[in-house]
N, C-alpha and C positions, 0 to 999 in steps of 0.2 A: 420467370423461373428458368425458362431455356433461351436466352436469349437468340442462339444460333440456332435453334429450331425452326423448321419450313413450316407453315400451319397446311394440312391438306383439305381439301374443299372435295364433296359430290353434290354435284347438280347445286352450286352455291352454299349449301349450308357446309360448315365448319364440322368437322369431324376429328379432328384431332393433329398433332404434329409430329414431326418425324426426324432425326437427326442427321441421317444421311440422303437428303432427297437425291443427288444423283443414284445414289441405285436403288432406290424407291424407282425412280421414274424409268431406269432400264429393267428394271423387273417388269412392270406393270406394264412399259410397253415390248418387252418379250413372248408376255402373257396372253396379250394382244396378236399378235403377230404370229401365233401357234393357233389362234384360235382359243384359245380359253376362255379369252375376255371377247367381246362381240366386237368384230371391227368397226363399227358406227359409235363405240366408244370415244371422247375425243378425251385428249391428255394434254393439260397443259403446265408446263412448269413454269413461273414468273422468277427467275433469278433475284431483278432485283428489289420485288416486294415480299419475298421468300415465301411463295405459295406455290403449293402444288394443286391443279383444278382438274377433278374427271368431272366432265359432262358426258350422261346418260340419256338427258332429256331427248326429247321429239321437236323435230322442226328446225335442227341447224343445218344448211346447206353444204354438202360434203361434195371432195371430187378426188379424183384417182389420182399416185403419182407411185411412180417407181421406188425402190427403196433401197437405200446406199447404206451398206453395211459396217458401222459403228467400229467393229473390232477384227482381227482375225478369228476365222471361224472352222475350225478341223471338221467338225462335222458335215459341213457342207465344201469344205474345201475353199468358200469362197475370201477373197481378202481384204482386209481394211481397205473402204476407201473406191471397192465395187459394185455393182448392181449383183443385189440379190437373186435376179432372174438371171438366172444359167442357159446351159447351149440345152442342156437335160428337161427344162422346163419346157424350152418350145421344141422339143422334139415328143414331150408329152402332148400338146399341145396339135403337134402333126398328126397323131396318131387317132385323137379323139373324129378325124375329119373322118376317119375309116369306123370307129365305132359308135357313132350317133348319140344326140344328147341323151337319148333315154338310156343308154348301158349303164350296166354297174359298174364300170370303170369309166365310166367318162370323167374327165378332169375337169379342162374349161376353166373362167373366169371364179371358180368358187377354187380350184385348186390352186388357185394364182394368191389368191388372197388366204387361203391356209397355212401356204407355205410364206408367208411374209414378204413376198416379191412386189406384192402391190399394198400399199396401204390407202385408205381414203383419210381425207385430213380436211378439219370445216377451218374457215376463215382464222379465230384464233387460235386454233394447231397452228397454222401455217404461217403464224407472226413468228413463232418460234425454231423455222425453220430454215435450211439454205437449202436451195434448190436450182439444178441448175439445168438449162432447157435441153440439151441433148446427153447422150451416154459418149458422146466425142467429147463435148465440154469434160466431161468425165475424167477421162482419160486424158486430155487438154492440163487438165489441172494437176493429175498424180503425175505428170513429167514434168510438169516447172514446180512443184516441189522437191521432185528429184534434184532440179538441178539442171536441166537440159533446156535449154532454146526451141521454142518451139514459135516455129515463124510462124508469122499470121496470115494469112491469104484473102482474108473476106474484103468481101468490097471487091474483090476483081469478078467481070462477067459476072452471071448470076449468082454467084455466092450468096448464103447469107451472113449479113455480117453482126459480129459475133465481138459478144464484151470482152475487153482486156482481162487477163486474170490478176486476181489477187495474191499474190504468194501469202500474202500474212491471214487471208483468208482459214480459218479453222480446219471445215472440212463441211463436204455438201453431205446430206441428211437423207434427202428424195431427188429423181430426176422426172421431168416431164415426160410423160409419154410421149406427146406429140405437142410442140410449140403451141399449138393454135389452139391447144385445151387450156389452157393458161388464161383463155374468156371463158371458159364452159360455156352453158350450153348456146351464148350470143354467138360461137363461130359454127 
């Protein structure tokens, strides 16, 4: 009947279909990423089997990653194409060292994940995703889309050394905290 329909899936079972699964899937992971929906949520969109899958269940292995901001954003000031975590976050961050985990204002690792700065993503979230291992890579990338040259250096002295970019690459989705989290918890 709807041929172009995405069928949408929780926890496997078939629940119904949706004609605009791109902002189906930006909604719900907005939703997410304010807290509304439980960040242990996982969201996966399949393009080209046109399904959309929230798993709820128990027992998928999740791990943290930065989060690269999809659109320009006024209200946070921040820009397509940046880490969600601001200079304002870790100076919230600085602050809590002075007001202890117990305060009513303590931030910390649950205000990081409030504010959408960090999201946790299990295995098939993360087929879905581009990710790229530092917030330099980052910035590496938004200037040879610009347009600009940007010489490469790795591989001299201890550098490390660091993939070629893709220009025709999309655009990165999350960044790694730290390279070596990329084995969880074997590093």
């Amino acid at each position: 009947r709807y041929p172009n329909a995405t069928k949408v899936f929780v926890n496997g079972t078939w629940v119904g279909v949706h004609q605009d699964p791109k902002h189906l899937v930006s909604l719900v992971q907005g939703l997410r990423r304010k807290n509304v929906i439980s960040f242990e949520v996982s969201l996966v969109r399949d393009i080209r089997d046109r399904e959309f899958k929230i798993f709820s269940d128990a027992g998928r292995v999740m791990r943290p990653l930065f989060t690269v901001e999809q659109e320009d954003n006024g209200e946070s000031g921040v820009e397509k194409g940046q880490l969600i975590l601001t200079k304002e976050h870790v100076q919230r961050l600085e602050a809590d060292k002075e007001l202890g985990k117990y305060h009513p204002d303590y931030w910390g690792w649950p205000g990081l994940l409030r504010s959408g700065a960090i999201e946790y993503l299990d295995a098939e979230e993360e087929e879905t995703t581009m990710i790229c291992m530092t917030p330099e890579d980052l910035d590496m990338y938004r200037l040879t889309k610009l347009g600009f040259d940007v010489s490469d250096n790795s591989g001299q002295g201890n550098n490390r050394i660091k993939t070629r970019m893709n220009p025709t690459t999309h655009m990165y989705t999350h960044c790694e905290i730290h390279p070596s989290m990329l084995l969880g918890i074997c590093a």
